[in-house]
C-alpha positions as CSV (number, residue, x, y, z in Angstrom):
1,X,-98.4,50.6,78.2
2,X,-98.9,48.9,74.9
3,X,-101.9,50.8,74.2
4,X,-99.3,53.8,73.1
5,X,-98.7,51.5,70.1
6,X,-99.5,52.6,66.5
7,X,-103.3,50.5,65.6
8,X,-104.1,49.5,62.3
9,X,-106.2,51.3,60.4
10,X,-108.3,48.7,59.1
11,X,-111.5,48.0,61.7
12,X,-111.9,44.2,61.8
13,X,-114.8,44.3,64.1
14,X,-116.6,46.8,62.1
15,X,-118.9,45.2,59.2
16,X,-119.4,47.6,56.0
17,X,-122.6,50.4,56.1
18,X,-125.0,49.8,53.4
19,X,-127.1,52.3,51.5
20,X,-130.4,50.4,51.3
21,X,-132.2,50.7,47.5
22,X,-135.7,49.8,46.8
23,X,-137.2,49.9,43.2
24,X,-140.4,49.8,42.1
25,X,-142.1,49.4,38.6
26,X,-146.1,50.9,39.5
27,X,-148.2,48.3,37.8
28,X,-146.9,45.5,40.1
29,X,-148.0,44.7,43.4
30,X,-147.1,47.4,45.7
31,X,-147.5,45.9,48.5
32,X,-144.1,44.1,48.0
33,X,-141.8,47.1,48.6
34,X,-142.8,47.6,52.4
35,X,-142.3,43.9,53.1
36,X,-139.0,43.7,51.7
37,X,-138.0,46.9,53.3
38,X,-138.8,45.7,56.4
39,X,-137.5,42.3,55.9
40,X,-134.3,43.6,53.9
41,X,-133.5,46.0,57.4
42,X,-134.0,43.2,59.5
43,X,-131.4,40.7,58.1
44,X,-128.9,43.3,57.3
45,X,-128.9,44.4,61.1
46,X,-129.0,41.2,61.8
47,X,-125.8,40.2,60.0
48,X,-124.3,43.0,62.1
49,X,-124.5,45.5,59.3
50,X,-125.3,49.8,59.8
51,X,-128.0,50.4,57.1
52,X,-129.2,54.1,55.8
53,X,-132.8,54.0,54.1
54,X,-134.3,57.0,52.5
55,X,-137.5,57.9,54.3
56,X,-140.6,56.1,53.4
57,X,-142.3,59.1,52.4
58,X,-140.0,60.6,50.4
59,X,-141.8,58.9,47.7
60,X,-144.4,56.1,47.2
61,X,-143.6,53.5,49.4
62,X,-139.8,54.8,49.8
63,X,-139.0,53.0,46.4
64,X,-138.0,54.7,43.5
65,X,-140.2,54.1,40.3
66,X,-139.1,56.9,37.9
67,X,-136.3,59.1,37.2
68,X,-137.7,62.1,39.7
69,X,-137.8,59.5,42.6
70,X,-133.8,58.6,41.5
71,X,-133.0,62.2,41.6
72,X,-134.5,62.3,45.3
73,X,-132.7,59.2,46.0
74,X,-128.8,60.6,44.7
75,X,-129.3,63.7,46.6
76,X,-130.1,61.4,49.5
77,X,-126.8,59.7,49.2
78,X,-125.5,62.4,48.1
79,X,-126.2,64.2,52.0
80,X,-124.9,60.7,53.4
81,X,-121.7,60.9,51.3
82,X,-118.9,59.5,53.8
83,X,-121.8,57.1,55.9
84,X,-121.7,54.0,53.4
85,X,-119.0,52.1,51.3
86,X,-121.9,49.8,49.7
87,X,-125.4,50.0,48.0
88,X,-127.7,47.2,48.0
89,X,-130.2,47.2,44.9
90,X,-133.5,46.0,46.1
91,X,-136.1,44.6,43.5
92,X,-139.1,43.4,45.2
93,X,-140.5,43.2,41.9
94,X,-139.8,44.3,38.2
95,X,-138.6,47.6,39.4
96,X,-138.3,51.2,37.0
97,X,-134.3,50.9,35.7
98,X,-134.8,54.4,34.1
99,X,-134.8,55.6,37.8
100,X,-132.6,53.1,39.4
101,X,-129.6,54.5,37.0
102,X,-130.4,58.0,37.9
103,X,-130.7,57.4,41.7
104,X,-127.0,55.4,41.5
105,X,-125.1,56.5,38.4
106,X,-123.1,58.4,41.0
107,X,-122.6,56.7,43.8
108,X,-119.4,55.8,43.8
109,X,-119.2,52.8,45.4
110,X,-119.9,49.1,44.8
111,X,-123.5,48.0,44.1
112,X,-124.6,44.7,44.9
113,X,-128.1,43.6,42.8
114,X,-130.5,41.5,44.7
115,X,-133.7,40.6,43.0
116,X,-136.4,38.6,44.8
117,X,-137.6,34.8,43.6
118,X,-140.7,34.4,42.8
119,X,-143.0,31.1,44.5
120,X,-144.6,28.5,42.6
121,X,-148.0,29.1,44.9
122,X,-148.0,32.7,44.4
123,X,-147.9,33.8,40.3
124,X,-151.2,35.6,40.4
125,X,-151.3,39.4,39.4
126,X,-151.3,40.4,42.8
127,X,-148.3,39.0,44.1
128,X,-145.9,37.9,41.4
129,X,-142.8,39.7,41.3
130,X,-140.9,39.6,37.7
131,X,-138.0,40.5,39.6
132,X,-136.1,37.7,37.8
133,X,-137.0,39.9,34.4
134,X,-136.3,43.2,36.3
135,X,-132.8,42.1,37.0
136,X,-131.7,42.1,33.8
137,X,-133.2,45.5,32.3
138,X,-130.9,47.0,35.4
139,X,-128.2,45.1,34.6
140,X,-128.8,46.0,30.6
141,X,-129.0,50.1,31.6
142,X,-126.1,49.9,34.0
143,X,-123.8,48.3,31.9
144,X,-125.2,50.9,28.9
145,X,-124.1,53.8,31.1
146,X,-120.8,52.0,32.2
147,X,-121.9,52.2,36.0
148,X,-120.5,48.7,37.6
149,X,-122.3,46.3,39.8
150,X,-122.2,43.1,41.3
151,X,-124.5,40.2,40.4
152,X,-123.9,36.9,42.0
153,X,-125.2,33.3,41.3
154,X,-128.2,32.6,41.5
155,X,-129.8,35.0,39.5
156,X,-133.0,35.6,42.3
157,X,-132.2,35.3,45.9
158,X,-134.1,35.4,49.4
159,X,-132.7,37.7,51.9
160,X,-133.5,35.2,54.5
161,X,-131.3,32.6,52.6
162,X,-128.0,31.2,53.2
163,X,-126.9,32.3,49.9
164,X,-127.8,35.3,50.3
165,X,-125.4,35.7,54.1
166,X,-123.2,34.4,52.0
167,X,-123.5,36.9,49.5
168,X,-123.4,39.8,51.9
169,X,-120.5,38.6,53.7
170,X,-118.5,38.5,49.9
171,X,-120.0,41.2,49.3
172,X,-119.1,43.4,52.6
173,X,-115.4,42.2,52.2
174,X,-115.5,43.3,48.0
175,X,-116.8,46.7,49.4
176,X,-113.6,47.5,52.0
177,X,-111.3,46.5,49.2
178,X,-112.8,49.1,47.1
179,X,-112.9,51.5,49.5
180,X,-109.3,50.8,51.2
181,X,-107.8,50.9,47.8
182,X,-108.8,54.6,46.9
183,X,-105.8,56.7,47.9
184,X,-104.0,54.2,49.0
185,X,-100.6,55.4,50.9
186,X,-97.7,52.9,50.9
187,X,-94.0,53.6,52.0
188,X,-90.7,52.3,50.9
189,X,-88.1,53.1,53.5
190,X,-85.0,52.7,51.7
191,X,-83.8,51.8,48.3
192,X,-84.2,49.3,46.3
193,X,-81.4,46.7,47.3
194,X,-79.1,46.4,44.6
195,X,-79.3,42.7,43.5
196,X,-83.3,42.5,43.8
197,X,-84.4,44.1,40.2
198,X,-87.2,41.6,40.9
199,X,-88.8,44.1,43.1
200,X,-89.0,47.1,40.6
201,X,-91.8,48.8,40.2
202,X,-93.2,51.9,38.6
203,X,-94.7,55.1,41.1
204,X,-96.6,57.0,38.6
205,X,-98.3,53.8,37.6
206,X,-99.1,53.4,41.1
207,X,-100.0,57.0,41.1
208,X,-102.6,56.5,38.6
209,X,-104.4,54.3,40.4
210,X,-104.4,56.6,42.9
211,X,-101.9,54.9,45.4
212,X,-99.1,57.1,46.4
213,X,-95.9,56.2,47.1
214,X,-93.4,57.4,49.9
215,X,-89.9,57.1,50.0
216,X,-87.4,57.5,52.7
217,X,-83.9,57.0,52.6
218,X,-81.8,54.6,55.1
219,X,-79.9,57.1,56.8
220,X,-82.9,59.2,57.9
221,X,-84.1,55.7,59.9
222,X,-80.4,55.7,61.6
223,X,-80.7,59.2,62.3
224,X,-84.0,58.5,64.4
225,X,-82.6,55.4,66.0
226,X,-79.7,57.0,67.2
227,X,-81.2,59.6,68.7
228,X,-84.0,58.0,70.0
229,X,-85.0,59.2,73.9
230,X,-85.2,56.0,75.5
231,X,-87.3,57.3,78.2
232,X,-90.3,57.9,75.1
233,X,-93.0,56.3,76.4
234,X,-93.4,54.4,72.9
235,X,-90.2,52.8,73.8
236,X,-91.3,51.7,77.1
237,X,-94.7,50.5,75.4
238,X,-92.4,48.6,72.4
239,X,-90.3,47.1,74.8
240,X,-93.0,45.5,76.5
241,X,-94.7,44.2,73.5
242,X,-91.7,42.6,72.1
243,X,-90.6,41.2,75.3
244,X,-94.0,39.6,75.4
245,X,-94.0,38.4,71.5
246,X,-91.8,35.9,71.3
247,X,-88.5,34.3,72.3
248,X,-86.0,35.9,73.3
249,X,-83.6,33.7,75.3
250,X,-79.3,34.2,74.0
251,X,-80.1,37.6,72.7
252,X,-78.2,40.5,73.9
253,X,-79.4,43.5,75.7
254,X,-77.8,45.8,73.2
255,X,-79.5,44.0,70.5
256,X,-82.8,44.2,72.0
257,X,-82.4,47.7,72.4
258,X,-81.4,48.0,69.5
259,X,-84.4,46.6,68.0
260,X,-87.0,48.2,70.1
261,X,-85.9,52.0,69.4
262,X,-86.3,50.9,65.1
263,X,-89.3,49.6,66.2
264,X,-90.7,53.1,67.4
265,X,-88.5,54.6,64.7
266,X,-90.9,52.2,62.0
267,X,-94.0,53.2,63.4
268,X,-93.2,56.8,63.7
269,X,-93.1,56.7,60.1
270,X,-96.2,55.0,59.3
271,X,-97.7,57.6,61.7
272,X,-95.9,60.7,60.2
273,X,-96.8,59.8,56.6
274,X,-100.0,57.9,57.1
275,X,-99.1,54.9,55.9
276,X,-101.5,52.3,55.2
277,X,-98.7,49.5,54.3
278,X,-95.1,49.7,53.7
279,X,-91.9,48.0,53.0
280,X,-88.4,48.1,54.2
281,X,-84.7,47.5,53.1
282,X,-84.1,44.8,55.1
283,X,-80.3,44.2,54.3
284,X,-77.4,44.9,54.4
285,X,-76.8,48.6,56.0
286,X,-79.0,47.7,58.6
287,X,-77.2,44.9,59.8
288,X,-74.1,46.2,59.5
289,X,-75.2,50.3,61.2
290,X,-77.9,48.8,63.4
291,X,-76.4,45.2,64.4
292,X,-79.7,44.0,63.9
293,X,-82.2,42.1,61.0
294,X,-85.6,43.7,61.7
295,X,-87.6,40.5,61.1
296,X,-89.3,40.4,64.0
297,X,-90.4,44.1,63.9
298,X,-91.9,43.4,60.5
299,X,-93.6,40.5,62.5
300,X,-95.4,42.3,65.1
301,X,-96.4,45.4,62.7
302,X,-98.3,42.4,60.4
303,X,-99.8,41.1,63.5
304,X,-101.2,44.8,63.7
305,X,-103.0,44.2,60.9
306,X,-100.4,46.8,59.3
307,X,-99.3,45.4,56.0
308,X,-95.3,45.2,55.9
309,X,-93.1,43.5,53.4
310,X,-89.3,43.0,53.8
311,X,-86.9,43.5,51.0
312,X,-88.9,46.8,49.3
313,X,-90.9,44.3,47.9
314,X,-93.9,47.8,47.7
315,X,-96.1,46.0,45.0
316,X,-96.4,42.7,47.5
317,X,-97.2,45.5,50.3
318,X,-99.8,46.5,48.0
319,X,-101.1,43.2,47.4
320,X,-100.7,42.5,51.2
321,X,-103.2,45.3,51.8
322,X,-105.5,43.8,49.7
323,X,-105.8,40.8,50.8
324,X,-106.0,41.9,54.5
325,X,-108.8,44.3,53.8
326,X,-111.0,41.4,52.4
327,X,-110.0,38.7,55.0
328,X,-109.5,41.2,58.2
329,X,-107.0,39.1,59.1
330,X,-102.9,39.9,58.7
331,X,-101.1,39.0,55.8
332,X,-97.8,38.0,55.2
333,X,-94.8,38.5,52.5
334,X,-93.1,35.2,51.2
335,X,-90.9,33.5,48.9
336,X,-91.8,30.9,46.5
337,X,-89.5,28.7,48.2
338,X,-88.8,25.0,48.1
339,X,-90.2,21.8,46.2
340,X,-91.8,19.4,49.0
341,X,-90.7,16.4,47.8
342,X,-92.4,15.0,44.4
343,X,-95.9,16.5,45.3
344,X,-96.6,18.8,42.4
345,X,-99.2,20.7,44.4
346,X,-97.5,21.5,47.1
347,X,-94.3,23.7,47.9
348,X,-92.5,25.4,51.0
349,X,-93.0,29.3,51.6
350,X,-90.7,31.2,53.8
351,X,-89.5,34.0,54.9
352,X,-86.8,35.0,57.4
353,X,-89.2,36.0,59.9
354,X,-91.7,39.1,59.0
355,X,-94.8,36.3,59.6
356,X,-97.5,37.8,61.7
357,X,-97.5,35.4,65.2
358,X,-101.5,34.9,64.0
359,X,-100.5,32.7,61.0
360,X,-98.1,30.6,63.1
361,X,-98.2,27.9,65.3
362,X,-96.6,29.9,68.3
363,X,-94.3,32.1,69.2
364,X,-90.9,32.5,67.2
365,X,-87.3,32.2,68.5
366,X,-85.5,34.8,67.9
367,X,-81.8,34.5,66.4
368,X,-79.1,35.5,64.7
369,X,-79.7,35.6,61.2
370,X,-77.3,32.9,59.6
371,X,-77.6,34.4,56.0
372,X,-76.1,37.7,57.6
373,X,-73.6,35.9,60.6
374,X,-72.0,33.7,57.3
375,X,-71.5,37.4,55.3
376,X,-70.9,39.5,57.9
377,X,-69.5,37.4,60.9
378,X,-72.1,36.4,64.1
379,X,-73.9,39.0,66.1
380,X,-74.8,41.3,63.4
381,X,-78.4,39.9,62.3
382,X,-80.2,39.2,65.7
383,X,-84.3,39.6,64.8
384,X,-84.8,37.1,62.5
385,X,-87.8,35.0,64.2
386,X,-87.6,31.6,63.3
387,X,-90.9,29.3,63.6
388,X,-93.1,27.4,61.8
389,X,-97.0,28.5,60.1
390,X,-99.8,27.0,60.6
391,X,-102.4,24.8,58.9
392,X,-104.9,27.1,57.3
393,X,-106.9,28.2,54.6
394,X,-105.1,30.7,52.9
395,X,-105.9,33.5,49.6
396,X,-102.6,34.5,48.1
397,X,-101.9,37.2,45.6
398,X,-99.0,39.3,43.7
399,X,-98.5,42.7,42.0
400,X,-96.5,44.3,39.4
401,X,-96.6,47.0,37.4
402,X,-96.2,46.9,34.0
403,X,-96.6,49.1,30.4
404,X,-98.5,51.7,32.9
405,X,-101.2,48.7,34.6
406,X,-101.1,47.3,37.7
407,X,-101.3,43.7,37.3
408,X,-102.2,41.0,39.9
409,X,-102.9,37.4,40.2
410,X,-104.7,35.8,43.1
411,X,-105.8,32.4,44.2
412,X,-106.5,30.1,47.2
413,X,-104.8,27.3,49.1
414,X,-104.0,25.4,52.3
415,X,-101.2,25.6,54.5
416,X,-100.7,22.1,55.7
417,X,-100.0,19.6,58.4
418,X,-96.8,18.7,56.8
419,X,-94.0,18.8,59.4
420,X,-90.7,20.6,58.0
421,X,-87.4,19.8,59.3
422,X,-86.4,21.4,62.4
423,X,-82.8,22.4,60.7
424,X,-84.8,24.6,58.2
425,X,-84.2,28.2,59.9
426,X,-86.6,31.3,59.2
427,X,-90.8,31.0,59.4
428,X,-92.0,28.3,56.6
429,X,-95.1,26.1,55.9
430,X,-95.9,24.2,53.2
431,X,-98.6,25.0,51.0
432,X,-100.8,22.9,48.9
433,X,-102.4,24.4,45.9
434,X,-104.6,22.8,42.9
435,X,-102.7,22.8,39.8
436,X,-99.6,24.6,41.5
437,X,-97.2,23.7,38.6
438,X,-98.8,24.9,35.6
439,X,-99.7,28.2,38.0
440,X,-95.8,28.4,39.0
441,X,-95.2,28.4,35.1
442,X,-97.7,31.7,34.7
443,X,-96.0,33.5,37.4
444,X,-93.1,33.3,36.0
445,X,-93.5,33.0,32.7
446,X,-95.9,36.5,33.2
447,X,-92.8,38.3,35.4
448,X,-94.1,38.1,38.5
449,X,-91.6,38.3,41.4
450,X,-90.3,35.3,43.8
451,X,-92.4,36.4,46.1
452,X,-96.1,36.2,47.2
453,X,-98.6,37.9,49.8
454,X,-100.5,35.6,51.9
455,X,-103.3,35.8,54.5
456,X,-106.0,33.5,56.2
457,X,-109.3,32.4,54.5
458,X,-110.8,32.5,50.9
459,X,-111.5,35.8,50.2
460,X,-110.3,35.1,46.3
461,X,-113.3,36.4,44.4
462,X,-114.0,39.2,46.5
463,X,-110.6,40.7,45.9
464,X,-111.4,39.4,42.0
465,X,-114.3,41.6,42.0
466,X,-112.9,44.1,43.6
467,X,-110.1,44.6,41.3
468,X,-111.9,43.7,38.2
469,X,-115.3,45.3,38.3
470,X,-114.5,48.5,40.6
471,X,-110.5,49.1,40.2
472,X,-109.5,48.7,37.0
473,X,-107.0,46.4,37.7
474,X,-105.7,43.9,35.7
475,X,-105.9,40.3,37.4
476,X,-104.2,37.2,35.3
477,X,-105.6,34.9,34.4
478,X,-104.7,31.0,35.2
């Protein structure tokens, strides 16, 4: 019955479509363009990529040479608008940059610029390339007409190389950034609590990136719980994922129950309002309507690969989204959380318990939350899921908006080995991180909030170029 349960939007098994380029300048060697057409097709599909080429005789040798050929080659993506979220800029050799800017001034999505090496063996007329020269005069025309594109080191590549995989695959997670980004819809169910002005944040700045926010009230979630049929089969199908989760020995039926039907409550909002991320007020009304702390929930709508931050934290929803589009892999919203010791480059992060069971070492406990039991009195908090993360490579990031930008920072670490003590409650790991103090100082020195997205992997500088080069957005500097 768990198939009834809301799937993320994000497609981890799907790698992006390309749109396949080819230039050509006519007094080169011709007989270039078909190999690396061929060769280009081959090694995309072989890297499990979906490709759309323009027919080879469209024009000579299905490359574009001049600014007629570019015009045939925009209407052709132009008909295939929708089919592709990247274009891959082919030289074979020299190529015609007066036709490669009108074939792709409007395309609309990233462009990634691959120009062929020349061999040592092979500089005679009739097979040297001068792609290395060609590169720049498109890089030169693009940048004139402010079109962005992606150039990589080196500056000549191989598509059989390893550089070049490598290349594709930053290049293939830089493209679902871009394209996830663009009318972006997060939610914030419930206000602000009262205490955190950390987690402020501006909607029409949002807006203007195109990212709408929307907002629901508190009440409207008790509303739905309350009057929740429990014979939905969503409830059956939440009730059986959760059971299967984690631990759930010493909690009571009525809490459980209580957690399942604001479960389905959650992800009937993200359904209704097409939510690709959200956050919640996580305290107090619900613990003291509800009975409950919806850690756990948070937990299993992560390990969806459905961004969800606690505490309206919206901006680290945001960044959560990010991140998760480039490493296809759940992310995570924490605190900036405890020195380890007298290591400068490494800290504890924690959070009550929203962690996605993929970045921990097992399966939670869940408890009743001490934070809320000590305010409140016991039995009022049960769902925060208290374990322990795993050692990983991780990317982590932040958001804020400020004077009408949206600012991030980004970086990369490891969550280590390091054993924390078992009297430590909530989800934590320690993280180590080159040069963590003087980046701790920028944080906050720069009015970033106490807490931080996290996901798997180092997918750092495809989110950079991403947000930098395609977005607008404005990342800080270290």
């Amino acid at each position: 019955m768990t198939d009834s349960l809301p799937q993320a939007r994000i497609q981890y098994s799907r790698k992006t479509t390309f749109a396949l380029f080819f230039g050509n300048r006519g007094f080169f060697p011709e007989k270039l363009i078909s190999g690396a057409r061929a060769e280009l097709i081959e090694v995309l599909e072989g890297l499990g990529h979906d490709v759309l080429v323009m027919p080879e005789d469209a024009t000579d040798y299905g490359a574009v040479e001049s600014p007629a050929d570019g015009a045939k080659y925009a209407n052709f993506l132009k008909e295939n608008k929708g089919k592709f979220s990247g274009v891959i800029l082919c030289l074979p050799n020299f190529g015609d940059e007066t036709g490669a800017i009108a074939a792709l001034r409007d395309a609309e999505v990233p462009i990634y610029i691959q120009a062929y090496p020349d061999e040592i063996t092979n500089m005679g007329f009739e097979d040297r390339r001068d792609a290395f020269c060609g590169k720049f005069s498109v890089m030169d025309v693009f940048t004139q007409y402010g079109t962005p594109f992606t150039s990589w080191t080196p500056h000549v590549v191989h598509p059989r190389s390893e550089t070049f995989r490598q290349h594709m695959d930053q290049f293939d997670r830089t493209c679902r950034v871009v394209g996830g980004m663009k009318r972006m819809v997060v939610g914030a169910i419930g206000a602000r609590t009262t205490a955190f002005k950390t987690v402020r944040f501006d909607e029409l700045t949002l807006q203007k990136y195109d990212i709408t926010t929307e907002t629901l009230d508190m009440s409207d979630v008790f509303m739905r719980v309350r009057g929740l049929d429990t014979k939905r089969g969503e409830y059956l199908a939440k009730a059986e994922k959760l059971r299967g989760y984690t631990n759930w020995k010493g909690v009571p039926d009525k809490s459980f129950d209580m957690l399942v039907r604001t479960g389905v409550v959650i992800d009937d909002i993200i359904e209704e309002y097409e939510m690709n991320a959200m956050a919640f007020r996580c305290w107090i009304e619900i613990e003291k309507e509800l009975n409950i702390s919806p850690c756990v929930l948070l937990s299993e709508i992560n390990d969806r690969g459905i961004p969800a931050a606690c505490e309206l934290d919206t901006c680290n929803a945001i960044s959560m989204y990010a991140i998760n589009l480039a490493s296809q892999a759940p992310a995570t919203c924490l605190d900036w959380n405890n020195n380890w010791g007298d290591d400068e480059n490494k800290c504890i992060l924690f959070h009550c318990g929203p962690v996605p069971q993929t970045l921990m070492t097992g399966k939670g406990d869940v408890i009743d939350h001490p934070m809320f039991a000590k305010a409140l009195g016991s039995g009022c908090g049960w769902g925060c899921n208290v374990g322990r993360i795993a050692n990983n490579d991780i990317t982590f990031a932040s958001c804020k908006t400020q004077d009408g930008r949206l600012e991030f920072y980004l970086g990369e670490g490891e969550f280590t080995k390091d054993v924390i003590p078992p009297e430590y409650f909530g989800c934590a790991g320690v993280v180590q991180i080159d040069n963590l103090q003087n980046k701790l100082q920028k944080i906050g020195y720069e009015g970033y909030r106490h807490h931080v997205s996290v996901t798997t992997g180092h997918v750092a500088a495809s989110v950079r170029e991403a947000f930098d080069n395609y977005l607008n957005y404005s990342v800080t500097p270290w």
